[in-house]
C-alpha positions as a Markdown table, in Angstrom:
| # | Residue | x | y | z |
|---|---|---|---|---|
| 1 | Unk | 0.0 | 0.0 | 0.0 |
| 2 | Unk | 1.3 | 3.3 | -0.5 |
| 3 | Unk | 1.7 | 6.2 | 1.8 |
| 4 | Unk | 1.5 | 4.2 | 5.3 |
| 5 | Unk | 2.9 | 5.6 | 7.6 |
| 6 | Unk | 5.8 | 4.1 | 9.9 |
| 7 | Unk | 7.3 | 5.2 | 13.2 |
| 8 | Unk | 9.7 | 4.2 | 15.9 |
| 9 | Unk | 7.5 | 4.1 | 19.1 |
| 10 | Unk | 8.6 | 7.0 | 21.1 |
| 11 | Unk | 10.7 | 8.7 | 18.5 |
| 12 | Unk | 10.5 | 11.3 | 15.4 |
| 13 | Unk | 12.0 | 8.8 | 13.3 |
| 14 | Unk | 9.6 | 7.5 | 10.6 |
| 15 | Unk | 8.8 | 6.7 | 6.9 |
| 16 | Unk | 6.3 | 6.7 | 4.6 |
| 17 | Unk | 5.9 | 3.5 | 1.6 |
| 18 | Unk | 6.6 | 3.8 | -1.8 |
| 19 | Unk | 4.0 | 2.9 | -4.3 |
| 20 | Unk | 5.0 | -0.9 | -4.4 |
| 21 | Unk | 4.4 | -0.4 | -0.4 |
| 22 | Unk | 8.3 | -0.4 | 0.1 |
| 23 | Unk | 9.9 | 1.6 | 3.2 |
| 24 | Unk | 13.6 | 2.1 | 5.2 |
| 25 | Unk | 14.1 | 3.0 | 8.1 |
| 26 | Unk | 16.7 | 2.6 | 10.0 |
| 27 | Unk | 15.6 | 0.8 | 13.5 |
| 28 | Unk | 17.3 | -1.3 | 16.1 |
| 29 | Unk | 15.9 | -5.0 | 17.3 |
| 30 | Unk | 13.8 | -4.4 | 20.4 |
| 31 | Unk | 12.1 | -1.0 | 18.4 |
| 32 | Unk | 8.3 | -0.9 | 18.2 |
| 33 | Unk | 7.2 | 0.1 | 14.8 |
| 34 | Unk | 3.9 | 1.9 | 14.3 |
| 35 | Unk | 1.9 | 1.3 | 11.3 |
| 36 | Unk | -1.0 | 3.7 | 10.4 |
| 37 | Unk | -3.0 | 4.4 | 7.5 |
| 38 | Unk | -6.0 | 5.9 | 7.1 |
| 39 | Unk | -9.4 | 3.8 | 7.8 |
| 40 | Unk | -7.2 | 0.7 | 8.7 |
| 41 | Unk | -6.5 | 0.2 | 12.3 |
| 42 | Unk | -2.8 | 0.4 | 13.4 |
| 43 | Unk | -0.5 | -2.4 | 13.8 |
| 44 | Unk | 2.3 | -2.2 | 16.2 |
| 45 | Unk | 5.2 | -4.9 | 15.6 |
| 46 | Unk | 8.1 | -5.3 | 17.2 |
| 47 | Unk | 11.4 | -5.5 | 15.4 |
| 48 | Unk | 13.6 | -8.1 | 15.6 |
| 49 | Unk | 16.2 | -7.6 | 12.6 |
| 50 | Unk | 14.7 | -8.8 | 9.9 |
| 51 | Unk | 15.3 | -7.5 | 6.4 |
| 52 | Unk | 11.8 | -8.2 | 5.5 |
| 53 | Unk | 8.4 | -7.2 | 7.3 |
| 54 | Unk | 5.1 | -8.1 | 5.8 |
| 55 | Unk | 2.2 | -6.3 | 7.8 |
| 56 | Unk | -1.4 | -7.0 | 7.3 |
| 57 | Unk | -4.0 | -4.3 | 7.6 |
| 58 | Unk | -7.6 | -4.2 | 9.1 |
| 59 | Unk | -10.2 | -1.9 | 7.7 |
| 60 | Unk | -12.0 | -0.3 | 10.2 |
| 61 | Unk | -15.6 | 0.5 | 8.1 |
| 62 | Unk | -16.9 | 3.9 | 8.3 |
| 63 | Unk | -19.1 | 3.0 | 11.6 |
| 64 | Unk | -16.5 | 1.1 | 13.8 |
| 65 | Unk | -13.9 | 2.9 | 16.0 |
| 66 | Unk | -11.6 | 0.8 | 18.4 |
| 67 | Unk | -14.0 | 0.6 | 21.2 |
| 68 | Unk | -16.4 | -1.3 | 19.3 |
| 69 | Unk | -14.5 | -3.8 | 17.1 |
């Protein structure tokens, strides 16, 4: 997906994906990265090194908020 947004929990570091949904940033193992993009509900995962992340989104419908999923 393009233009999620990513950030180190508790930092200003962050980055934004390309249009094949590719990102850097440069994070150490133990970091929580915050995923967020608009109408999907954000994922936190923490990293542990790897080269590759894959991330999967829920859509929050036009309705639902966090308290009543």
């Amino acid at each position: 997906m393009i233009g999620v947004q990513i950030k180190i929990e508790g930092t200003t570091v962050g980055a934004i994906t390309d249009v094949d949904g590719n990102f850097t940033i440069k994070a150490q193992k133990g970091n929580i990265l915050l995923f967020s993009y608009v109408g999907y509900e954000q994922q936190k995962i923490t990293y542990k090194g790897e080269k590759v992340l894959a991330v999967s989104y829920t859509h929050l419908r036009a309705h639902e908020t966090r308290g009543n999923l």
